[in-house]
N, C-alpha and C positions, 0 to 999 in steps of 0.2 A: 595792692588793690584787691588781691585775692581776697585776704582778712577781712578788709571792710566789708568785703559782699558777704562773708559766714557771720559776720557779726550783723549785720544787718537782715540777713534772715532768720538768724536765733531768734533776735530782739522780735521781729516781727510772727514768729512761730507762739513765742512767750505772749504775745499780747494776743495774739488771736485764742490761745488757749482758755487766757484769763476773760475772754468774752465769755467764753462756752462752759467755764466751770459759771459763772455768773448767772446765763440763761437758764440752764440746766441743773442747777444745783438743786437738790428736795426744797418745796416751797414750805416743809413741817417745819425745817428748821429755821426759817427765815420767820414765821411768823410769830405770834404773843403765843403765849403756851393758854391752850383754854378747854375746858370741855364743857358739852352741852348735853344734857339731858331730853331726849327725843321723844320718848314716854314712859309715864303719863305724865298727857301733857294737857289733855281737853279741861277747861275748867268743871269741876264736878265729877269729874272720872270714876265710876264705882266699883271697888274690885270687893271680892266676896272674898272673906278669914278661910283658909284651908284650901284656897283654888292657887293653882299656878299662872303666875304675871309675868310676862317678858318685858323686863325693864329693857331700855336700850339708849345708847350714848354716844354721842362720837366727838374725837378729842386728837389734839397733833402732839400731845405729850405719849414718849414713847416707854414709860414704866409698863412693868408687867404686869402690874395689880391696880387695884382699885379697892378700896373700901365705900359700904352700902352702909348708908342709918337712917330709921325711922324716927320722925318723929312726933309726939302727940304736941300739938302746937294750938291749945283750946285757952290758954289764960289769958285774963284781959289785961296785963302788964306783959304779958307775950312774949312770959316765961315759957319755954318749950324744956318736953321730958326725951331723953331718950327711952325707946321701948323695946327697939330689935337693932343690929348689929349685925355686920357681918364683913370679915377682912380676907384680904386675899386675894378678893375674887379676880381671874381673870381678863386682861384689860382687851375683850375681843369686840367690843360694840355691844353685848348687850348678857341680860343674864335673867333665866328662870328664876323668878323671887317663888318662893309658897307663902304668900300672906299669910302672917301668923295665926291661931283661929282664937286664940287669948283677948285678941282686938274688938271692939265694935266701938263707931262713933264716927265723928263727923269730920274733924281737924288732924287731917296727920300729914305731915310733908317728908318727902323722902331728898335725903342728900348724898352724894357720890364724890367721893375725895380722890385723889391721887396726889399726894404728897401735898403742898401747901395749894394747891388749885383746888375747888368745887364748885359744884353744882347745885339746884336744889329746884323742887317745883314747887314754884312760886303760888303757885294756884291750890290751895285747897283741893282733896279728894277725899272719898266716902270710904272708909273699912266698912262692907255692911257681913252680920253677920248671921242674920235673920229677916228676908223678908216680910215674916207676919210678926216682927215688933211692933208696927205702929201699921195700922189700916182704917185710910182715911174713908169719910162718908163718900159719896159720889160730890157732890157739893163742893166739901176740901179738894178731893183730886182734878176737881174742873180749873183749880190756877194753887199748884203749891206754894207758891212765893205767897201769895197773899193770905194762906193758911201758917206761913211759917213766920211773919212777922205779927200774926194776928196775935201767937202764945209766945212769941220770943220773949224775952227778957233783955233790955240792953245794957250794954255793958260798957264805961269809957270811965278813961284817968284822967285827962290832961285835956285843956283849951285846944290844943293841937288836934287831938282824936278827936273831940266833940266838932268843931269846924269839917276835918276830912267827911264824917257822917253828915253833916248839914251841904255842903259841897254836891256828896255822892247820891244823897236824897234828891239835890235840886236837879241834878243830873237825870233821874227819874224820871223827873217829871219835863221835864223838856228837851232830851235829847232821840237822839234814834235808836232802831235799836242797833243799827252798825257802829253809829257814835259812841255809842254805852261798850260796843263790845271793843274798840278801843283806846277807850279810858284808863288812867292809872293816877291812882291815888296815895297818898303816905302810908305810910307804914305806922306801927307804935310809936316808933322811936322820931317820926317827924319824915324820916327820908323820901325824895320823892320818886314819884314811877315805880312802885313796889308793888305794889293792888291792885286788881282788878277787882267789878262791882261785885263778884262774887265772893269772892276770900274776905271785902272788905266788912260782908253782911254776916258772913258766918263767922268772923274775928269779933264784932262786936255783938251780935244778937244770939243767945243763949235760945236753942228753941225747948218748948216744950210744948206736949210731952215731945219726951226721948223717940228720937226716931223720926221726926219729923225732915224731912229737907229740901231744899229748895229747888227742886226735881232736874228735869233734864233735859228741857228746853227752857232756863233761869231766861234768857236774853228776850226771848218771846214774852214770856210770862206775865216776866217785872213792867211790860208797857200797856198790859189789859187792865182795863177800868178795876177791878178788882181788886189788886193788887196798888194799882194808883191811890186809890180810895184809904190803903193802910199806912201808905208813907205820906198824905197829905195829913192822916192824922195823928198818926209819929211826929212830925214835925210839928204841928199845934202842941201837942200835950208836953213834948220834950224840951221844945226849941224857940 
């Protein structure tokens, strides 16, 4: 009788344990291994070549390093270059970048690896590297979107791209601008939920001149008559 009762309390010691490693066990390791890139992350984000950026990330993969690449991401087959690099870096959440000062332009997206996992902002941002490049009239500066597609040049390959821009155009014109800001469109390659209306304007529309960009209130901008008035006639002339 003795026995039964020591075996029956082991048994029941062993199962109560097995609860509490369960409850209790790190939730890192239980989950999908992912990191996220935290910024930048605002669409249009402008960082100046030669200043310091505090990238920042968080992630339940437990390596020590991280590797950081830029990259210039402006062709309209959406071929991307790499331009800066950097390995090693400590995996603590987040890391001092110095933008390069070799940069200036419109298309550069930054990606963060830790072994076969990444990340990437998805969103277009601004290397700028001179404010007095481009100084628009008072006129231009009253709605830059509609100064930036007035000189853009556009750019598409495939039935696919050209659709996504007719789509993101009609979107313009009758969505809101909460609607528009959560919108997502194809990418080059077709796939969907990749783009927002801003990456998707600067992927396909070459502005000129240099320096031009679609400022810093895009969501506002894009739904003033102004600006309405150059995608109703983009769409006539193109589509």
């Amino acid at each position: 009788m003795k026995k039964i009762f020591i075996y029956i309390l082991i048994t029941t010691v062993i199962a109560l344990a097995g609860v509490l490693v369960w409850q209790f066990w790190p939730k890192a390791e239980l989950e999908e291994p992912y990191i996220k890139i935290l910024s930048p992350h605002e669409v249009g984000e402008q960082l100046t070549a030669g200043e310091t950026y505090e990238v920042k990330w968080e992630t339940n993969i437990l390596e020590s390093t991280i590797s950081m690449i830029l990259f210039a991401d402006y062709m309209p087959g959406g071929s991307e270059m790499n331009v800066w690099q950097k390995e090693d870096i400590p995996n603590t959440g987040s890391y001092q970048l110095i933008v390069p000062e070799s940069l200036s332009g419109d298309n550069f997206i930054l990606y963060i690896n830790i072994g076969e996992y990444s990340d990437s902002t998805h969103s277009v941002f601004i290397v700028q590297v001179d404010e007095t490049v481009y100084s628009p009239s008072l006129d231009e500066a009253a709605n830059p979107v509609a100064q930036y597609l007035k000189g853009a040049e556009l750019q598409y390959e495939t039935e696919i791209q050209k659709e996504n821009i007719v789509t993101a155009f009609n979107d313009i014109l009758n969505l809101s601008v909460e609607e528009l800001k959560e919108r997502r469109y194809k990418d080059y390659t077709g796939k969907e939920n990749q783009w927002d209306l801003y990456t998707l304007i600067y992927r396909h529309f070459v502005s000129a001149p240099p320096g031009v960009h679609l400022g810093d209130n895009f969501f506002n901008d894009v739904k003033l008559e102004e600006a309405q008035e150059q995608v109703r006639q983009i769409l006539e002339k193109h589509f």
